[in-house]
Residue frames relative to the residue before (quaternion, step in Angstrom):
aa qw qx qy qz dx dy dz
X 1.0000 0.0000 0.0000 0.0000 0.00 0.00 0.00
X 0.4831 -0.6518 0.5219 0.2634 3.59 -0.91 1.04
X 0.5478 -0.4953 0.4675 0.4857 3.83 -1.45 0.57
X 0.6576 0.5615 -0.4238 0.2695 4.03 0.94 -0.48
X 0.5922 0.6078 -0.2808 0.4484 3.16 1.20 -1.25
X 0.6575 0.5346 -0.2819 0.4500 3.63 1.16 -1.29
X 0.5204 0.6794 -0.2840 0.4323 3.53 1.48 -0.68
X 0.8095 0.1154 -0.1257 0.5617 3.29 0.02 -1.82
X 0.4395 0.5236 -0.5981 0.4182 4.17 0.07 0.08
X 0.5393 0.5446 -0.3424 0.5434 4.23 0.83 -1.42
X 0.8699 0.2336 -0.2469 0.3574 3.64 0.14 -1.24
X 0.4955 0.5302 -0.5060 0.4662 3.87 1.11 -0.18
X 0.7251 0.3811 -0.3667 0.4411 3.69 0.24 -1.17
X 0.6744 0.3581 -0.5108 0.3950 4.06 0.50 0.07
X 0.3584 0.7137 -0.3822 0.4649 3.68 1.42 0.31
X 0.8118 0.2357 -0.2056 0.4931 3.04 0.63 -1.24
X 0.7352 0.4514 -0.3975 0.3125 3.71 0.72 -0.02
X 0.3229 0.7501 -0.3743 0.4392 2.94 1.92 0.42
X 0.6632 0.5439 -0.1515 0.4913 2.94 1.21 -1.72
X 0.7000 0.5773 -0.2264 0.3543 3.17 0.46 -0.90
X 0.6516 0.2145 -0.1556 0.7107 3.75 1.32 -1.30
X 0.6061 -0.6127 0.4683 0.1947 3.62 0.10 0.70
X 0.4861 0.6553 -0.4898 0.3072 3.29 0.61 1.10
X 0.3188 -0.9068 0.2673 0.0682 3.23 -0.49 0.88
X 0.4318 0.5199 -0.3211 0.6635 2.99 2.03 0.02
X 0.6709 0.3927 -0.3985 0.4867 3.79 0.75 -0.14
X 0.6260 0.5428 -0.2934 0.4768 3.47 0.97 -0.43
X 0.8629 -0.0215 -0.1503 0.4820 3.74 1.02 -0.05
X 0.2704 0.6759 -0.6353 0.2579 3.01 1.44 1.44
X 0.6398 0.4371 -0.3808 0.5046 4.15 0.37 -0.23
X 0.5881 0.6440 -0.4180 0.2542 3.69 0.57 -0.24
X 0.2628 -0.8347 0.3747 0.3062 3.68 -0.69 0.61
X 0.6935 -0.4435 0.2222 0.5225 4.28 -0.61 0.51
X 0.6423 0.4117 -0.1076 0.6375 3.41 1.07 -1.13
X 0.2063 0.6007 -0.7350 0.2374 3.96 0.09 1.08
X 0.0097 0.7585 -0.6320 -0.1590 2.95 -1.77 0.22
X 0.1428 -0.8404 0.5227 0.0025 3.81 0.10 0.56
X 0.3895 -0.7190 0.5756 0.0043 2.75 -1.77 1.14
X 0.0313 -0.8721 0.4820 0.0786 3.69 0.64 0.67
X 0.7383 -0.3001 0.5054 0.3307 3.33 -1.77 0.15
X 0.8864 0.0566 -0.0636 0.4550 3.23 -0.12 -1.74
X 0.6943 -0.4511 0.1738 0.5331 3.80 -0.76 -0.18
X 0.4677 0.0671 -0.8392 -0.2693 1.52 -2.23 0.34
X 0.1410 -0.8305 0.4434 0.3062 3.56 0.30 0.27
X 0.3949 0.4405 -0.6041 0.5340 4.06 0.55 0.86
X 0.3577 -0.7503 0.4716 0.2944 4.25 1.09 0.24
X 0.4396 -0.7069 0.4919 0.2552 3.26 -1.12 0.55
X 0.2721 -0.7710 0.5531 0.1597 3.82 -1.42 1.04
X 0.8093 0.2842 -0.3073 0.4121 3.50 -1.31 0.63
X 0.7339 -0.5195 0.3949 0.1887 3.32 -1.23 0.71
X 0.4522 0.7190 -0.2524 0.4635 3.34 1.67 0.05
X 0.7814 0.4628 -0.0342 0.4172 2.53 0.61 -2.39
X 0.7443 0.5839 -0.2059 0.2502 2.88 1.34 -1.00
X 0.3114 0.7141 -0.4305 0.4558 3.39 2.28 -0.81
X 0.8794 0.3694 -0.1582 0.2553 3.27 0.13 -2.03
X 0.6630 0.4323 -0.4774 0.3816 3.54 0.64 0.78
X 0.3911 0.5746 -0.5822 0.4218 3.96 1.36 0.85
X 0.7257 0.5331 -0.4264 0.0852 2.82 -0.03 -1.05
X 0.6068 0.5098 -0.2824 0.5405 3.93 1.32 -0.51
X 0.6392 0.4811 -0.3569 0.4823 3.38 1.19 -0.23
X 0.6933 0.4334 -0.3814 0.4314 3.61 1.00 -0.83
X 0.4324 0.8331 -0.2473 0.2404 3.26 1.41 -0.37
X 0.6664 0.4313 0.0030 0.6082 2.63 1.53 -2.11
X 0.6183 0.4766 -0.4327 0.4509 3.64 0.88 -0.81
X 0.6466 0.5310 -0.4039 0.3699 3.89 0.42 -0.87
X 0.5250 0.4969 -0.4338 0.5379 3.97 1.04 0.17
X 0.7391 -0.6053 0.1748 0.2384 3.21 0.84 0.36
X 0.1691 0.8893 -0.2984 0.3026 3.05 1.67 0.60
X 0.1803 -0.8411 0.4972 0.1135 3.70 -0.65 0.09
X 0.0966 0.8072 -0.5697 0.1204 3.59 -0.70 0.81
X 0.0352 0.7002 -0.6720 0.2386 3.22 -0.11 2.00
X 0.4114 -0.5139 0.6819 0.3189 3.57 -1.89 0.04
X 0.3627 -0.6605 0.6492 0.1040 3.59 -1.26 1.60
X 0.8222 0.1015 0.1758 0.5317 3.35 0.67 -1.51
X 0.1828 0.7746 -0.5994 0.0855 4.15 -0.52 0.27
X 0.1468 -0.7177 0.6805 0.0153 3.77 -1.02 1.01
X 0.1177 -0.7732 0.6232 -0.0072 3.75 -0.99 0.58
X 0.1449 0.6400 -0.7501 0.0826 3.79 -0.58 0.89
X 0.0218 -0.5904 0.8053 -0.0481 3.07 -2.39 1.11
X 0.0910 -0.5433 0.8346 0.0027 2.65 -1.81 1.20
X 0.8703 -0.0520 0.0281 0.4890 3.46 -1.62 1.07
X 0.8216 -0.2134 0.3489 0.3970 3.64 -1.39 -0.60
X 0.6480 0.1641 -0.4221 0.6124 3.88 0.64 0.72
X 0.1300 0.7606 -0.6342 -0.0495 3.13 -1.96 0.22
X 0.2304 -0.7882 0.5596 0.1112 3.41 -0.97 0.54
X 0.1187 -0.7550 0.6398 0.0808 3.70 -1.45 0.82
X 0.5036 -0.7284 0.4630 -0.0384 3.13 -1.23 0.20
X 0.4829 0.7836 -0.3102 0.2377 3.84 -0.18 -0.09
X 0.3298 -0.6097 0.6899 0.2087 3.67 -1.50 0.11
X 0.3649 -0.7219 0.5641 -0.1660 2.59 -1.67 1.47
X 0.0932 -0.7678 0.6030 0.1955 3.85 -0.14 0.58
X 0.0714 -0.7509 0.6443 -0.1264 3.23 -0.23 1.36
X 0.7398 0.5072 -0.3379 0.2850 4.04 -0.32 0.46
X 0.7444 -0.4357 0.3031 0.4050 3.71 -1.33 0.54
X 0.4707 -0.5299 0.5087 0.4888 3.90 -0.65 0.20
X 0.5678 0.5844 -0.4305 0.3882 3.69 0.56 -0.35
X 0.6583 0.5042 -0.2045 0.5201 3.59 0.93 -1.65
X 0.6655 0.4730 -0.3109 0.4866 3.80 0.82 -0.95
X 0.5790 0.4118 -0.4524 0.5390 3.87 0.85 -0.11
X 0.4965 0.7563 -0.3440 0.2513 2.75 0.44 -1.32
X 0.6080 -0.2539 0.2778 0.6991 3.66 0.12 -2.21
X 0.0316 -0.8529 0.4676 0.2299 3.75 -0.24 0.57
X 0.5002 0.5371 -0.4789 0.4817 3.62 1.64 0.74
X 0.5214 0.5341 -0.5146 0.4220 3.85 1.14 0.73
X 0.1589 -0.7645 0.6134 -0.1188 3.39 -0.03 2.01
X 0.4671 -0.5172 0.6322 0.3386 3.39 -1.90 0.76
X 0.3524 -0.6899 0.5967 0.2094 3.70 -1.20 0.25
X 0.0304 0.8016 -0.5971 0.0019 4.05 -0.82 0.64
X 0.0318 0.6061 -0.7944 0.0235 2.82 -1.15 0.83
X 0.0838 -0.6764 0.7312 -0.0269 3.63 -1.92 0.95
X 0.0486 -0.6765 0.7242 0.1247 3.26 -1.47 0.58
X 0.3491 -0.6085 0.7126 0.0065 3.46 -1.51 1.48
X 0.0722 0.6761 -0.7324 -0.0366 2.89 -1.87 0.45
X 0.1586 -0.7871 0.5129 0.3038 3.65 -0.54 -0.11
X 0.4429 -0.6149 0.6473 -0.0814 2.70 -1.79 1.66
X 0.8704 -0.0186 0.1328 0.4737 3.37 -0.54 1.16
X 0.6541 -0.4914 0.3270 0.4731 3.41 0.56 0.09
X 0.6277 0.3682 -0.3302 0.6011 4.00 1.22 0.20
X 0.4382 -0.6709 0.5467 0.2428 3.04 -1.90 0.55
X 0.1577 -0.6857 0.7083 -0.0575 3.60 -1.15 0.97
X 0.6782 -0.4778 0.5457 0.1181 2.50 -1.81 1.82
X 0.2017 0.7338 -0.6487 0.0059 4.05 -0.47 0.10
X 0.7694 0.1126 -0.0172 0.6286 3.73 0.73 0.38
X 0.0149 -0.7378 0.6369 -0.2231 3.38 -1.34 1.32
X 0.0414 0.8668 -0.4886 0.0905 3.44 -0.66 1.03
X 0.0129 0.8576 -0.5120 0.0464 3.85 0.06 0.72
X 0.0544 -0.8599 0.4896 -0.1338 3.17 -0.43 1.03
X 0.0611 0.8728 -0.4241 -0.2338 3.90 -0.71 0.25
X 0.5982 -0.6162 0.1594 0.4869 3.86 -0.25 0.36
X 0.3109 -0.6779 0.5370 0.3942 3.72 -0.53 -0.56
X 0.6578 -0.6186 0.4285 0.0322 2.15 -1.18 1.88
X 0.4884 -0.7228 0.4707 0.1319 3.82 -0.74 1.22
């Protein structure tokens, strides 16, 4: 594993424990001004800028504090030069929902770029499958 990969994999997984303990300055301390994101719920044309983006935790951290979990199961990370992009599944759901089906994973997909010598989120995409 390159010192980069070792970099942005270090900085997705403090993402997600950001996410996870509801902190929001960890959740968009790697993020760049110009994100754009593809959420789950609407808007689904995704929301742009670092604004927009604050304003779509807060109903999530909401729901997550009932007891919800959001860990990385699985995450892959390729760079070339000064962009990169990772991958991965996410157990994103209520201990109920995890009995329930625990192979119904959140999907991610990020694109990185580096900024100044750091990597920034510039894109973010979370997706789940449909259900059969």
């Amino acid at each position: 594993m390159t010192d980069d990969e070792t970099q942005i994999r270090s900085l997705i997984e403090r993402w997600a424990s950001a996410v996870h303990d509801g902190d929001i300055e960890g959740v968009v301390a790697d993020h760049a001004e110009d994100i754009v994101m593809f959420d789950v719920p609407p808007p689904h044309e995704g929301v742009r800028g670092i604004q927009a983006y604050l304003e779509t935790w807060p109903e999530f951290f909401a729901w997550q504090a009932s007891g919800a979990c959001f860990e990385i199961a699985a995450l892959d990370v390729t760079v070339g030069g000064d962009v990169a992009y990772a991958f991965g599944l996410l157990r994103c759901a209520t201990a109920e929902g995890l009995r329930e089906d625990p192979t119904y994973l959140l999907r991610l997909t990020l694109g990185l770029r580096r900024e100044a010598g750091r990597w920034m989120v510039a894109h973010e995409h979370h997706s789940f499958p449909l259900k059969s």
